[in-house]
N, C-alpha and C positions, 0 to 999 in steps of 0.2 A: 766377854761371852754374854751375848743376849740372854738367853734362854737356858733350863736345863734338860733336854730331852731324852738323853744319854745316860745311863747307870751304872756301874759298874759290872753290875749283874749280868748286862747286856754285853758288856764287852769280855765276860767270860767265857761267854758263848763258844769264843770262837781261838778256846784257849784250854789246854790238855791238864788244866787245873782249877781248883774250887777256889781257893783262897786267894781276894787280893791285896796287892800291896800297892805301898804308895807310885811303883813305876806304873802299874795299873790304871794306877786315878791317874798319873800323868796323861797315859794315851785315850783315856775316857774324856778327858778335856780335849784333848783335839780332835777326835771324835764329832763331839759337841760343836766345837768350832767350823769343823767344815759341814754340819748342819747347820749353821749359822751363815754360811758361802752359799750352799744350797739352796737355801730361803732367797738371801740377795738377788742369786740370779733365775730364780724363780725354776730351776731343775728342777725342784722339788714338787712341783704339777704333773711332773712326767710321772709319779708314781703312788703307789696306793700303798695302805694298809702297813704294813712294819718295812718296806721298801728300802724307804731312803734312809732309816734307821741303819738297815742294814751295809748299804754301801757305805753309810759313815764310818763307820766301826770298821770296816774292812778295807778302805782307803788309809783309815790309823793303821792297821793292822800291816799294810804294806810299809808305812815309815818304820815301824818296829822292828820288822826282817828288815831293812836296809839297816837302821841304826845299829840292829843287834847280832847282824853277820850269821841269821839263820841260813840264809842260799836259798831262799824258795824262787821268790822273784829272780834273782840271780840266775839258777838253772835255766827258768823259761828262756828269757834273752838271750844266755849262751845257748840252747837250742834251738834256738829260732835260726841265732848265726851260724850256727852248722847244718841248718838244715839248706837257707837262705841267702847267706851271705847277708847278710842284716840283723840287726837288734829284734827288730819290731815290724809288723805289718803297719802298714798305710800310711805312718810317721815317721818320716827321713830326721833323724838326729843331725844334731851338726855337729863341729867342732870339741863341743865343750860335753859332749856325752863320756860319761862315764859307768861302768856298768858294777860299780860297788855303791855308787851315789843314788842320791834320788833326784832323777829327769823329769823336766814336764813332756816329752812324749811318754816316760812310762804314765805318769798319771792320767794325761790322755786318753793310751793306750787304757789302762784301767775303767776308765770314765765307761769309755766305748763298749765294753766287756761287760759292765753291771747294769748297764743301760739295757743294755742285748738280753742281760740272763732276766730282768726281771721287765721292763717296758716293754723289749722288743718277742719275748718270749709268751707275754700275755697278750696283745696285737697280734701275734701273728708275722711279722715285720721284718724283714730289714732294716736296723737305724745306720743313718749314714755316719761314719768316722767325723764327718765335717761337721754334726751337725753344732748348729754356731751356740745353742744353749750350755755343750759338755766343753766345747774352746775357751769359753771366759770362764767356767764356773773348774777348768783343770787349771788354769793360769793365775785363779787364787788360792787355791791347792798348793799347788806347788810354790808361789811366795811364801806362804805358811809356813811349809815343811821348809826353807829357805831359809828362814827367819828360826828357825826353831831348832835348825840342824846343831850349833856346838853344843847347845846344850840339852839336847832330847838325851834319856837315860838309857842306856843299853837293860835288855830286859833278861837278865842273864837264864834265871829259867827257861826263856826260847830258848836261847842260846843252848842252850846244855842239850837239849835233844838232839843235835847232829855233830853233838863235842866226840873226841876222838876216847874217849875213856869214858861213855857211854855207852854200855854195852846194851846187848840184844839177842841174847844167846839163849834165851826161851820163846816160845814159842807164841805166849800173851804177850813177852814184851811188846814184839814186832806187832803184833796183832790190832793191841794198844796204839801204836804210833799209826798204823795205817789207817783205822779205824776214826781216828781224830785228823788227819790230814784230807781224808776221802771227805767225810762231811762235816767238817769244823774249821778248816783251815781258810782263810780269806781268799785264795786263790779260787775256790771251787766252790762261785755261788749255788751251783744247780744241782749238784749232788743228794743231796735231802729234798728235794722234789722229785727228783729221778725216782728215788726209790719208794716215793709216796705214789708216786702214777703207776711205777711197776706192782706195785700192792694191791693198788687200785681195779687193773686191769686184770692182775688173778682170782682176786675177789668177784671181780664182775662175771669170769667165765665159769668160777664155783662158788656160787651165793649162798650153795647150802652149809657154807662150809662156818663149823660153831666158834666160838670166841676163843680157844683153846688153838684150832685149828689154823684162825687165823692171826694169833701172836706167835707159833709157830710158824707161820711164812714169813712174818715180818722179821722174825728174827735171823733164819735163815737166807731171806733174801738181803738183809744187812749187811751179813759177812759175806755171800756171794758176789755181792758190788762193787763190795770195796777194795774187792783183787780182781775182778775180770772188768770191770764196764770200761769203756774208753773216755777218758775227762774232753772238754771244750778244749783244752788245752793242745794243742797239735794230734788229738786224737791217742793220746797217750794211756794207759792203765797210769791207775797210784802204785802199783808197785815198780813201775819205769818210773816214774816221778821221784821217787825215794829212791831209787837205787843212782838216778842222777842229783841228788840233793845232799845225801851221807858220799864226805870226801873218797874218796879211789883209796885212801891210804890208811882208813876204818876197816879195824879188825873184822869187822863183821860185813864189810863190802861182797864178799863172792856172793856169801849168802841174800843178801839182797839182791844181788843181780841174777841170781837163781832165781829167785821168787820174781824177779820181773821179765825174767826170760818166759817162764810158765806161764805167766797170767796170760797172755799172747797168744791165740788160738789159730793154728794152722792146719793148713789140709792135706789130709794124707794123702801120699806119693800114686796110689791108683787112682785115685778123683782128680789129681791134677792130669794124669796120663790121660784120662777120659776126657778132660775138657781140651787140651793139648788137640785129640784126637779129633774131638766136636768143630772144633775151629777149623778143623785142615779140611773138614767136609763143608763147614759153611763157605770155606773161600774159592773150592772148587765151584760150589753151584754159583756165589755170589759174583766171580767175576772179578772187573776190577772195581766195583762197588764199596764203599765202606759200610753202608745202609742200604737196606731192601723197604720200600715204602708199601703199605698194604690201607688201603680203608674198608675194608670187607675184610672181616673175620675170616670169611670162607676159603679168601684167596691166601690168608695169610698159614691157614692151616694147612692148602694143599702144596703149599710152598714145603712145610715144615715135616709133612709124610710121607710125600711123593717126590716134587722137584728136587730136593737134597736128600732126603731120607735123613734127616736127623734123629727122628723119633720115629720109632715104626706107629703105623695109623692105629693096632692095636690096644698101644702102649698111652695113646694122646687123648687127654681130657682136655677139651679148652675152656679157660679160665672162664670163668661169668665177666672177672672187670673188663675184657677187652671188646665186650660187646658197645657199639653204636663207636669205638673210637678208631683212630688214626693211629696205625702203628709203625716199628722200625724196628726193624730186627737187625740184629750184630753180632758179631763172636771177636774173642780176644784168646791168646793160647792159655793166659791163666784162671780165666771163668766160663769159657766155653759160649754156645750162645745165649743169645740174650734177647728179652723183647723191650723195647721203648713202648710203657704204655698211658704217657703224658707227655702234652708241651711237645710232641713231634713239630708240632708248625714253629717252633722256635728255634728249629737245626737251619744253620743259613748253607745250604745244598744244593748245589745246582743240580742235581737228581730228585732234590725232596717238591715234589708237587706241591705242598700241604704248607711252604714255608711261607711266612707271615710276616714281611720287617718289622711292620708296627708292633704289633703286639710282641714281640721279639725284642724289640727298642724296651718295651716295659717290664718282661717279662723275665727273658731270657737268666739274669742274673737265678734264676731258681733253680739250674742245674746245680747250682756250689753251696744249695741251700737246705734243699729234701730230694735227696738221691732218688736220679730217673736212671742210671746205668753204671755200670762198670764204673769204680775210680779210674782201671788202670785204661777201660774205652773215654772215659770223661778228658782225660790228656791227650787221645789221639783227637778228639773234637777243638781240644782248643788249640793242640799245632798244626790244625788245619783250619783255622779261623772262623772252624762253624758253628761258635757260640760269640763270638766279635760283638756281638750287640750287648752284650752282656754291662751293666754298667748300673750306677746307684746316683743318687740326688748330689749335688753338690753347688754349692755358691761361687767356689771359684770359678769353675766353666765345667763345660760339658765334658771337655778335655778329662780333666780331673777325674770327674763321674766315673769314667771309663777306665785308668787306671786305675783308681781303688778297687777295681774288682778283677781285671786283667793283670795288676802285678802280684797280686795277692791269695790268685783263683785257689792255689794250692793250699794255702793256711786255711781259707775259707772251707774247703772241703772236708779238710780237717776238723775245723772248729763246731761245722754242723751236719755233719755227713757222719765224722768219726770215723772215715775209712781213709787208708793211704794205700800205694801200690808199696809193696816187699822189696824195691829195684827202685 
């Protein structure tokens, strides 16, 4: 080990206890180590301020659920494959994958994920799965963790929080566990930003609000995140997370899977009938249309009061943002309709006036990135091939480029959309 940049302290962080032991300072060394890989392959440019600190510690932190048969990482994979038919997005496993081991497409996979939550999240960005700095610096990762497998220690305190004779029959226990999984656990870089910007942004809309007032939101908004918010993760709550991480055969299973049944916000049965309804009127007037294209506010409103009568005219405010843009309107039986009011010239439409290749060829990929519509209209766009252009950077060919984002469009929506269709 070069250097010491890593402290125990820091790798408590991310751990539902104070005190360490010597398994601790084990994974605080590798830790340290693969900031030491990090440096070599110069990744460590990609990031600022307590950054790459953090993905150290939390790349350890994934060999320790592998070593020590927590099931975090576990869960993900096997949900991916049941969601997927595959381990992992973007990374074809071969042969020698094992899903109780440690893989270099998971660490890969990982790479790609802390890159996103801290590089690609302050850019602005897309980072490509390929890109060639997170390739060599996963593939001495994973020698590491290779090298280091028979004799890495099981950390049995993890261990014990998903043990079968752990119980969870109060009400803080659970609270306690979800609470440390939501914003502590290595899986979930973004969690404790999330709810620093959500603070942020209530504090901004009530500034007069006094010091009192606002450790009272902070603290309420704490516990409200940590059961309702959807993680990067497949778009999942932490309480789906935990209720697929605690074995099927934990006394305390139903109950968790109650509490992740809840966390899950759905729409009552009259608001779906309404949208149901909306749609059978947008398809009357739309024809056989999937998109109605409008670049005048004016015409898209009188489409919207009079040609269908979706809204009555007395009923219609129109928006300010749709003013000077290019829009596209749609409806779906489960959200009724809808207006596109970005990136219309990137629908590839033989009806869309407005449609743009190039900028489409560069662009396009931003449907699966910051939601322009409907997830469950996002799918009828891409099985009708009118986001095709859709694609990301890549070294091996352009081929590639194109797959990473076409075979994966669904994880991706998930991952930064947070939204899935119910079907």
């Amino acid at each position: 080990m070069k250097n010491i940049k890593i402290f125990p302290k820091d790798w408590l962080q991310l751990h539902p206890y104070k005190q360490s032991t010597p398994v601790d300072s084990y994974y605080t060394g590798i830790a340290n180590r693969i900031y030491d890989i990090m440096e070599k392959t110069e990744l460590v440019n990609s990031f600022e301020g307590e950054e790459t600190k953090q993905i150290c510690i939390r790349m350890a932190a994934y060999f320790e659920d592998v070593i020590s048969g927590m099931g975090l990482w576990r869960a993900f994979i096997l949900t991916h494959k049941e969601l997927y038919g595959k381990y992992l997005p973007f990374y074809t496993p071969d042969d020698h994958y094992y899903d109780d081991e440690v893989n270099l497409e998971d660490v890969r996979f990982l790479l790609w994920h802390y890159t996103q939550q801290y590089h690609g999240y302050r850019k602005g960005t897309f980072v490509s799965p390929d890109n060639p700095a997170n390739e060599s610096t996963g593939m001495l990762i994973y020698d590491l963790f290779c090298k280091e497998w028979t004799t890495a220690p099981e950390n049995t305190r993890m261990a014990k929080l998903f043990a079968l004779d752990t119980r969870y029959e109060r009400q803080e226990d659970y609270d306690r566990l979800l609470q440390w999984f939501h914003y502590e656990s290595y899986i979930l870089p973004e969690s404790a930003r999330e709810l620093s910007d959500f603070a942020h942004d209530r504090w901004k809309e009530q500034p007069d609000l006094n010091q009192e007032q606002l450790n009272n939101l902070l603290v309420n908004s704490h516990g409200m995140m940590a059961y309702t918010s959807k993680t990067s993760l497949l778009g999942l709550t932490s309480p789906q997370w935990l209720a697929k991480i605690l074995p099927a055969e934990h006394p305390d299973h139903a109950v968790f899977q109650n509490t992740a049944d809840e966390s899950v916000a759905t729409l009552p049965d009259d608001m779906l009938e309404e949208n149901r309804q909306q749609y059978e009127t947008f398809r009357k007037a739309a024809g056989d249309k999937l998109l109605l294209y409008f670049d005048k506010t004016e015409d898209a409103q009188t489409f919207i009061t009079e040609t269908s009568g979706l809204i009555p005219a007395e009923n219609f405010h129109l928006p300010e943002d749709w003013q000077g843009k290019k829009l596209a309107i749609y409806a779906t039986p489960e959200e009724g309709a809808q207006v596109i009011t970005r990136d219309v010239e990137l629908i590839k439409d033989e009806n869309n006036p407005f449609y743009d290749a190039n900028r489409a060829a560069k662009q396009a990929l931003s449907f699966f990135i910051v939601k322009h519509c409907s997830v469950y209209f996002l799918k009828e766009l891409v099985d009708r091939g009118m986001l095709a252009d859709a694609q990301t950077k890549s070294l091996t060919s352009p081929e590639r480029g194109k797959a990473i984002i076409q075979e994966n469009w669904k994880f991706l929506a998930r991952y930064f959309i947070r939204e899935y269709p119910n079907k």
